[in-house]
C-alpha positions in Angstrom: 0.0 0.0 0.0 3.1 2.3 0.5 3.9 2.3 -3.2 0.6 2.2 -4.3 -0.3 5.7 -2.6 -3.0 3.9 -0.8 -5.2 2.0 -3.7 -5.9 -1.6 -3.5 -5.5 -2.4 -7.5 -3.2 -0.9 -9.4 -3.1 -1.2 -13.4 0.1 -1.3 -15.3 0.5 -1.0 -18.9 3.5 -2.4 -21.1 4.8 -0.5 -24.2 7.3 -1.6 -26.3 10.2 0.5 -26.4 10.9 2.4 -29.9 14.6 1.2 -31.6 16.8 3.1 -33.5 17.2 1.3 -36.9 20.8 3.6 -37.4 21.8 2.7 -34.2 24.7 0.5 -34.0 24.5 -2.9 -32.0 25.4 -2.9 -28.4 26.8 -6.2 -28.4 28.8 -8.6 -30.2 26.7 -11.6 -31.9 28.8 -12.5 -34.6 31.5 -14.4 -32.8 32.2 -17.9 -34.3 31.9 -21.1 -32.1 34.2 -23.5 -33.4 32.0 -26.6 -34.9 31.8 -30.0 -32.8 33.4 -32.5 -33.5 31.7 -35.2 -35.7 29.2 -38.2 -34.2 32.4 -40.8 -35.1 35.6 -38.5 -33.8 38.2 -39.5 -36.1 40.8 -41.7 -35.4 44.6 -40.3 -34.1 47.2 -42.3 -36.1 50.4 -42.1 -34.0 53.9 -44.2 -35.0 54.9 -46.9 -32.8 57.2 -45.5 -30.2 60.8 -46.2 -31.0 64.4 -45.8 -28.8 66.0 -42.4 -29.4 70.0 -42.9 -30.4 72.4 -40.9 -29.2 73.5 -39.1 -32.1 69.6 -38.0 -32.6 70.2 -36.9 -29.4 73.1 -35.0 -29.7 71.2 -33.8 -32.8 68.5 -32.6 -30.9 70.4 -30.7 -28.5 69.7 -27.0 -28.3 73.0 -25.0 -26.2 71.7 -22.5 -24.0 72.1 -18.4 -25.0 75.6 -17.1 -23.6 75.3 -13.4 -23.7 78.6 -11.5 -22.9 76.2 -8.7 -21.0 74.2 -10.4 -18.5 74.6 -13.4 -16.3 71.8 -12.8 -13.4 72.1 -16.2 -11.9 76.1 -16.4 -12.0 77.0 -19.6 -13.9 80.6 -20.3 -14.8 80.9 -20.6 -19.0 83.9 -21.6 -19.9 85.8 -19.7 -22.2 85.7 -22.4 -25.0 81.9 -22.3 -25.1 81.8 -18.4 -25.1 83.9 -18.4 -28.1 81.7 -20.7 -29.9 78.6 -18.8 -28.9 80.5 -15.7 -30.1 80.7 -17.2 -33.9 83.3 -15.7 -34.9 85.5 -18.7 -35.9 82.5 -19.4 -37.9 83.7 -16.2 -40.3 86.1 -16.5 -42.9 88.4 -13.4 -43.1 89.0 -12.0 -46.8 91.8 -9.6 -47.0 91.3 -7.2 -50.2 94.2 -6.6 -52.7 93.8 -3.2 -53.1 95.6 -2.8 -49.3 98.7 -4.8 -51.0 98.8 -2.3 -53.3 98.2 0.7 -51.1 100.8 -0.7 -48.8 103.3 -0.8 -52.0 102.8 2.4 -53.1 103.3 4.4 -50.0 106.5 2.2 -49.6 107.7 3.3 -52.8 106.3 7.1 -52.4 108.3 6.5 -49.0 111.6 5.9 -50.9 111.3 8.2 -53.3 110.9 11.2 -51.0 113.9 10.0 -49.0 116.0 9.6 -52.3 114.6 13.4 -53.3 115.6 14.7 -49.2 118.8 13.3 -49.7 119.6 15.1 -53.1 118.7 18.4 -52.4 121.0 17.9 -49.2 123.7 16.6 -51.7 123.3 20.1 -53.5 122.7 22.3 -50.8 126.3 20.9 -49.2 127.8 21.6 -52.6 126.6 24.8 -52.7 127.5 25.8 -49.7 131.4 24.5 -50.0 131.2 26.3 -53.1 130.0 29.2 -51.4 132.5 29.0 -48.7 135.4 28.0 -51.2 134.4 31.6 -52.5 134.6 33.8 -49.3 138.0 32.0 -49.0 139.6 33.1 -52.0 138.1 36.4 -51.9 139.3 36.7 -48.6 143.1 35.5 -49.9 142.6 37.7 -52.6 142.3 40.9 -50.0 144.8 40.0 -47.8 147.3 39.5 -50.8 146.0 42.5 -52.1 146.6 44.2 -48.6 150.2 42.5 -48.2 151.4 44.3 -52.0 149.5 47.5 -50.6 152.0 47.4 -47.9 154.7 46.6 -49.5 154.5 49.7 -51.7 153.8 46.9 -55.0 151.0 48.5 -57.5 148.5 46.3 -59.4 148.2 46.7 -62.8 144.3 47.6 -62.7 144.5 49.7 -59.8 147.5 51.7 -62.1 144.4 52.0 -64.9 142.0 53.2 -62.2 144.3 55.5 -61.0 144.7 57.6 -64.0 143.9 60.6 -64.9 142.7 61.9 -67.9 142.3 65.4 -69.6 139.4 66.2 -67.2 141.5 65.5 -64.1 139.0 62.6 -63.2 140.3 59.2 -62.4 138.2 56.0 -63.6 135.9 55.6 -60.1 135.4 59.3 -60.3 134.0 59.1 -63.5 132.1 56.3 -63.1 130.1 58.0 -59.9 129.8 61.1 -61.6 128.1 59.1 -64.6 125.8 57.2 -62.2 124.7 60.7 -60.9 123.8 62.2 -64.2 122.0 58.8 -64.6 120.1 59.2 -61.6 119.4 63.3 -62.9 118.1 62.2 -66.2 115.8 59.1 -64.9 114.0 61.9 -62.4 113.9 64.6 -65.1 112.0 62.1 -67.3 109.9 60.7 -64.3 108.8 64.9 -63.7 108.1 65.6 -67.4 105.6 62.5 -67.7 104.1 63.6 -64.6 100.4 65.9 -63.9 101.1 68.9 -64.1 99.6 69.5 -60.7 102.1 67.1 -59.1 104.9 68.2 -61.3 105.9 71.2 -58.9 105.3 68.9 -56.2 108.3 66.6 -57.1 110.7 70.0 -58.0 110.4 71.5 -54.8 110.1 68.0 -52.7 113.5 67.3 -53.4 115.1 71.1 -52.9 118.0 72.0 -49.7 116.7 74.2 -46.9 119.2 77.2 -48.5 117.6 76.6 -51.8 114.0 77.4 -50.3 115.0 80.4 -48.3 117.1 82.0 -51.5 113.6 81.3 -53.8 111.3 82.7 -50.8 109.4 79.4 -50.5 107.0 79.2 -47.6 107.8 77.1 -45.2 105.7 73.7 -44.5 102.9 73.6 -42.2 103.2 71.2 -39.6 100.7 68.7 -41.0 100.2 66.5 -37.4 98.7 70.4 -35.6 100.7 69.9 -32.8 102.9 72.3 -31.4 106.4 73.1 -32.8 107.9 73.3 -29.4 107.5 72.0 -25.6 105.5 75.1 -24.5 106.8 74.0 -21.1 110.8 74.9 -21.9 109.4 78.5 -22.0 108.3 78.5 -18.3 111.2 79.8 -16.7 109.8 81.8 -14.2 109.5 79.1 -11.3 111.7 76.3 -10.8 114.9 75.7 -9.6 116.4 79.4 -10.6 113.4 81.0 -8.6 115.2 79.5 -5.2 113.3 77.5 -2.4 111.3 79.6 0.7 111.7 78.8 4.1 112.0 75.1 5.5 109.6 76.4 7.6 107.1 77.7 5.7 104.1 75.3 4.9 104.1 76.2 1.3 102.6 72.8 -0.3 99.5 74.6 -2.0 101.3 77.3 -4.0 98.7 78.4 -5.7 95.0 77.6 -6.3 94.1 74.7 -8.2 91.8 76.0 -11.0 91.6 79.6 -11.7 88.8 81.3 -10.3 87.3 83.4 -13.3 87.7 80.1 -15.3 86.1 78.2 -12.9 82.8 80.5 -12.2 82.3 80.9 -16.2 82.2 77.2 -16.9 80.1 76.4 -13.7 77.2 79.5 -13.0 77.1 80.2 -16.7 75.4 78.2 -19.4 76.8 77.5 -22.9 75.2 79.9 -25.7 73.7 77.3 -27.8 72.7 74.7 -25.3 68.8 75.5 -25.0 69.0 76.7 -28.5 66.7 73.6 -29.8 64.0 74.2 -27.2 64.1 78.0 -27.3 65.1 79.4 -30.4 68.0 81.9 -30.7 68.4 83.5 -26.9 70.0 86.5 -28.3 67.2 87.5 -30.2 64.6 86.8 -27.7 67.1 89.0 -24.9 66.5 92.2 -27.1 62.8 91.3 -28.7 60.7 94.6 -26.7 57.6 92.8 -26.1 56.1 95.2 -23.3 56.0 98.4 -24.8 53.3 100.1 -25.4 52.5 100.2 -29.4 51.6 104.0 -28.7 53.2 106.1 -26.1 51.5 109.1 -23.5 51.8 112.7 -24.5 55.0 114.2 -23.4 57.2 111.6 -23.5 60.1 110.1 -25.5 61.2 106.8 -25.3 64.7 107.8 -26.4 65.7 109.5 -23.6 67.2 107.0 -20.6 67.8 108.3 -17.4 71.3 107.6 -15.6 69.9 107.9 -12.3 66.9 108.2 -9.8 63.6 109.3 -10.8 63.5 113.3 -9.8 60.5 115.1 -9.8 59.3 119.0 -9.8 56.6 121.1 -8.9 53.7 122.2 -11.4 53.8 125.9 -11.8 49.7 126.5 -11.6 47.1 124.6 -11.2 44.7 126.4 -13.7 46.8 126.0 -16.6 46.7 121.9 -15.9 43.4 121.0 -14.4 44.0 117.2 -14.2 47.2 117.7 -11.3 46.6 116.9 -7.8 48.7 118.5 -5.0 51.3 115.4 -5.3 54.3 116.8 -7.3 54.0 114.9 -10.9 56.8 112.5 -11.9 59.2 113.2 -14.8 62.0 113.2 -16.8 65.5 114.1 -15.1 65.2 118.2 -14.6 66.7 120.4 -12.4 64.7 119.9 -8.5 63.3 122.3 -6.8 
């Protein structure tokens, strides 16, 4: 009666419930029994059992896996079975010919270089005992030469470079003097193909000191701007011809350490053009008159400046200017009562 809300009876109705015909199927149906086995199972043939031989059973026999990384339960393999597990004397080695014939050729590029080495030493030893065979006779030569010098004996080429002929030149004279007017020529040609812009350039490059002052050259400009001299070997008014003060005198701070004007025009006075991006041109806006009146009063001049304190004087009637007071008016300078 508690689920029936109090009511004897109680009718219930049953509805089928609708399907989805698109809807999948919930559950597997179309999993395959294997079939039965036939009303008369068939027959199992087997052989009739025979005695296994020994070699079938050596035949049979499987060796265990020998790795060379793990051994977890700590058996002892002998080293005859890990080398048969390895496989390696299973492999047959083939050596390639081409490493005969790299082998031969570095041999004989080997031999080769040694036989080269040792030939340009063979030459370089000759050339040097040549070399040294040289010095050796030059050497004799001078000191032979030097022996006959002091013995007052005369060689026959030195007698033909001693001579002098018509121009009072011997043969080495001449011959310097001939390079010289070489040299001469091969710079006058060197000038003439030159620019003509460079051309006075390479006269004067070449001219003495003397030669500039007698043509009134200018003198060069120092091209690094630095100066001629040590400005300090001019100061020669302190230092050790000035004398020393008094050993007793506490003179460590001679003399100040910046100079004063210097100091206070750097410091309490701004540079000319330092506001001139924000503010225009100072100057101009220091003497721009922007308060003055466009028209001035009656009786004045804008010219005239006064040099000194404002001085006044007295009206001399009333009548003839209405608009004074008792006050004495202001003016320009005059003469004060």
């Amino acid at each position: 009666n508690a689920f029936n809300s109090g009511a004897k009876q109680r009718v219930i109705r049953m509805v089928e419930v609708q399907m989805d015909p698109m809807e999948p199927p919930r559950f597997q149906i179309n999993k395959k029994i294997p079939r039965a086995a036939p009303s008369p199972p068939a027959p199992v043939l087997h052989s009739p059992p025979r005695r296994v031989s020994v070699k079938q059973q050596r035949d049979w026999k499987v060796p265990p896996c020998v790795s060379h990384w793990k051994n977890a339960k700590g058996y002892t393999i002998p080293l005859d079975k890990r080398l048969a597990a390895d496989g390696r004397g299973l492999q047959q080695v083939h050596i390639n010919e081409n490493f005969s014939k790299l082998a031969e050729a570095l041999y004989i590029a080997d031999r080769k270089a040694r036989e080269a080495v040792e030939a340009r030493a063979q030459l370089e030893r000759r050339l040097a005992q040549r070399e040294k065979e040289k010095k050796e006779e030059h050497l004799r030569m001078l000191a032979q030469r030097a022996r006959d010098h002091r013995a007052g004996i005369r060689l026959p080429d030195e007698d033909q470079n001693m001579e002098v002929d018509e121009t009072g030149l011997t043969a080495t004279e001449r011959d310097k003097l001939r390079a010289d007017r070489h040299k001469e020529r091969q710079r006058d040609r060197n000038i003439a193909r030159a620019a003509p812009d460079k051309r006075s350039k390479l006269v004067n490059r070449e001219r003495d000191i003397s030669e500039q002052i007698a043509l009134g050259m200018p003198a060069k400009a120092n091209q690094g701007g630095e100066a001629m001299f040590d400005q300090r070997l001019f100061n020669t008014s302190k230092g050790m011809d000035s004398g020393y003060g008094d050993d007793e005198a506490y003179t460590v701070y001679d003399k100040p350490w910046r100079n004063q004007d210097n100091v206070g025009a750097h410091i309490y006075r701004p540079s000319r053009n330092q506001d001139k991006d924000n503010y225009g041109d100072l100057d101009s806006l220091a003497n721009n008159r922007r308060f003055v009146a466009d028209k001035e009063f009656a009786g004045t001049s804008s010219s005239n400046t006064r040099s000194g304190p404002v001085q006044f004087e007295k009206a001399a009637d009333k009548r003839s200017n209405p608009t004074s007071r008792d006050e004495p008016s202001r003016s320009q300078p005059a003469e004060a009562d």
